[in-house]
N, C-alpha and C positions, 0 to 999 in steps of 0.2 A: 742354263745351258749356254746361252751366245755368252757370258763371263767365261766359261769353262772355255770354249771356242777360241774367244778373245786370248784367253792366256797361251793357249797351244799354240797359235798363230803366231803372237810375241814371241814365244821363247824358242820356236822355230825360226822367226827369222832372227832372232837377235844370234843364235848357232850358227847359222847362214852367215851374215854379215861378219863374225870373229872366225868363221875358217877361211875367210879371203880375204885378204885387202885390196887386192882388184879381181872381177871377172878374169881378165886377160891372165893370169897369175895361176889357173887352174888348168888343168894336165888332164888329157887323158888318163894315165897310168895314177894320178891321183884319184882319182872317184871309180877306176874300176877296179884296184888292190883290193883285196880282200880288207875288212878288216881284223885283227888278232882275236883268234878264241877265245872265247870270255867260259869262264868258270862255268856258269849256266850253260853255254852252248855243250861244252864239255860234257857236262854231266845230262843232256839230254843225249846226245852221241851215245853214252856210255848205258844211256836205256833204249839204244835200239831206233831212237827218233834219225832222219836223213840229216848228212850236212851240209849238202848239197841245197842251193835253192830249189822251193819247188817248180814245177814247169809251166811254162805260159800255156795255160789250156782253149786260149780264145787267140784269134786272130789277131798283129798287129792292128791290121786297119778297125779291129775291133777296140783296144787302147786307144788308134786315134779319132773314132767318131764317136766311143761313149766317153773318154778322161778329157784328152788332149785338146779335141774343137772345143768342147765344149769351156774348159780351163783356159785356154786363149782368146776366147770373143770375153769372156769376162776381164781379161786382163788389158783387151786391146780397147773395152768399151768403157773402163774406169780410168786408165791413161787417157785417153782423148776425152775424156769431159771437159766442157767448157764450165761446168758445176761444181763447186767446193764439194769434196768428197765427204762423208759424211764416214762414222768410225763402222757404224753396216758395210761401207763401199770399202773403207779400208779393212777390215775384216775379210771380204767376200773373195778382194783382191788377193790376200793372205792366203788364204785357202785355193786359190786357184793358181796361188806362184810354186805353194807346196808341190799340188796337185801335177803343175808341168815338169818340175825337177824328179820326182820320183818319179813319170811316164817316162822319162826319156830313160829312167836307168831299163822300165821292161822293155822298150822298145826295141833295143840291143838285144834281146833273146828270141830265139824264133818262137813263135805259138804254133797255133794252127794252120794257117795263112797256105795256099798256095804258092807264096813268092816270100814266105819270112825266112825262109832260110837263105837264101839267095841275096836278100837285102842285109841280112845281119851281119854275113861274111863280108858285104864291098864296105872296102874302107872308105865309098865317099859317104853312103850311109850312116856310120859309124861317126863320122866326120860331122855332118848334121847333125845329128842326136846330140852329141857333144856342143854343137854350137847354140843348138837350144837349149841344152840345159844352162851351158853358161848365163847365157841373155834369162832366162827365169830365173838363176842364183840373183842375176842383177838387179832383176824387178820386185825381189823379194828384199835384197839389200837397202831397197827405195822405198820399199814399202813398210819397212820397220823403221825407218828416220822420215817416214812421211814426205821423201823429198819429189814433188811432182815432175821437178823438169827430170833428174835420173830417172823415172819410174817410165816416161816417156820414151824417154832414148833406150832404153830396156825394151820396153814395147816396141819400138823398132825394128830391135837387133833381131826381137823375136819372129817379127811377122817376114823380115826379109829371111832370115833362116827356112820357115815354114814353105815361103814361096819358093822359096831355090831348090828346096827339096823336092815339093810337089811336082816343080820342071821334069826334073830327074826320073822322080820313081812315082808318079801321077801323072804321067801325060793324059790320060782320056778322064770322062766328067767322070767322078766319084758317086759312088751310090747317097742319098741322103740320110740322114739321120735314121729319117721312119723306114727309107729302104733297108737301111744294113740292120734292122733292129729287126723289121719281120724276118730278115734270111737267117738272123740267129736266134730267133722264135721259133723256125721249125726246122732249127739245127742244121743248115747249110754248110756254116761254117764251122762250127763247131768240132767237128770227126775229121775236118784233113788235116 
């Protein structure tokens, strides 16, 4: 299973690192084009299946306390070792650079949230999400050439993105982990 792992993680980020040559180099209007119909999509259309993505049925802050925190303290805690990374850390790291670049595209969609709609429409939000994604394309780029000092400065880019965000659209303390898990245990947020 971690060989199966291993290889999804490589040939994910090695796709990563060939559709950029730099971070900076990446667009908005690149990663949120659609991309062209593929034969399959077509033919699942033509049986009646949606084409439309399906909809975010849980909260942003659901994405960013069960994917996002969770995918970023692993990213911010394998970058800052003082420890030769072992191919477990560079693995784990893989999987949580995945893990940030795909949240950021749900983040962009409103869920359940009281305030996701409201946040998906301001472009400074918009704004951030794209800046984090960037910095995760970056750490992902670093982590498939193993290069520790970029994977740092990736690390970075990320955690100053998270915090400027948080300014913005988290001023008050955030529910904890185990808080926001019981309130969508007994479906709090779930139904708005």
């Amino acid at each position: 299973m971690r060989r199966i792992l291993a290889a999804v993680v490589a040939g994910t980020m090695l796709s990563v690192a060939a559709c950029s040559t730099h971070p900076s180099d990446l667009t908005v209007a690149r990663h949120e084009s659609a991309p062209p119909q593929s034969a399959n999509l077509k033919q699942l259309m033509a049986a009646g299946m949606p084409s439309q993505p399906l909809r975010l049925r849980v909260p942003i802050r659901g994405i960013m306390a069960g994917v996002i925190d969770f995918s970023a303290h692993g990213v911010f805690e394998t970058s800052t070792s003082e420890m030769p990374l072992t191919e477990n850390d560079w693995l784990a790291a893989g999987l949580a650079s995945i893990n940030l670049i795909g949240s950021t595209t749900l983040i962009t969609t409103a869920g359940t949230g009281p305030d996701d709609a409201e946040w998906v429409s301001d472009p400074e939000w918009r704004q951030w999400a794209q800046t984090m994604q960037s910095a995760s394309i970056s750490a992902g780029t670093a982590i498939a050439r193993r290069d520790r000092v970029a994977y740092l400065n990736a690390a970075n880019h990320l955690a100053d993105a998270c915090q400027s965000c948080h300014k913005r659209f988290r001023p008050e303390a955030p529910l904890s982990n185990s808080q926001f898990a019981e309130n969508v245990r007994r479906g709090l947020d779930l139904d708005r």
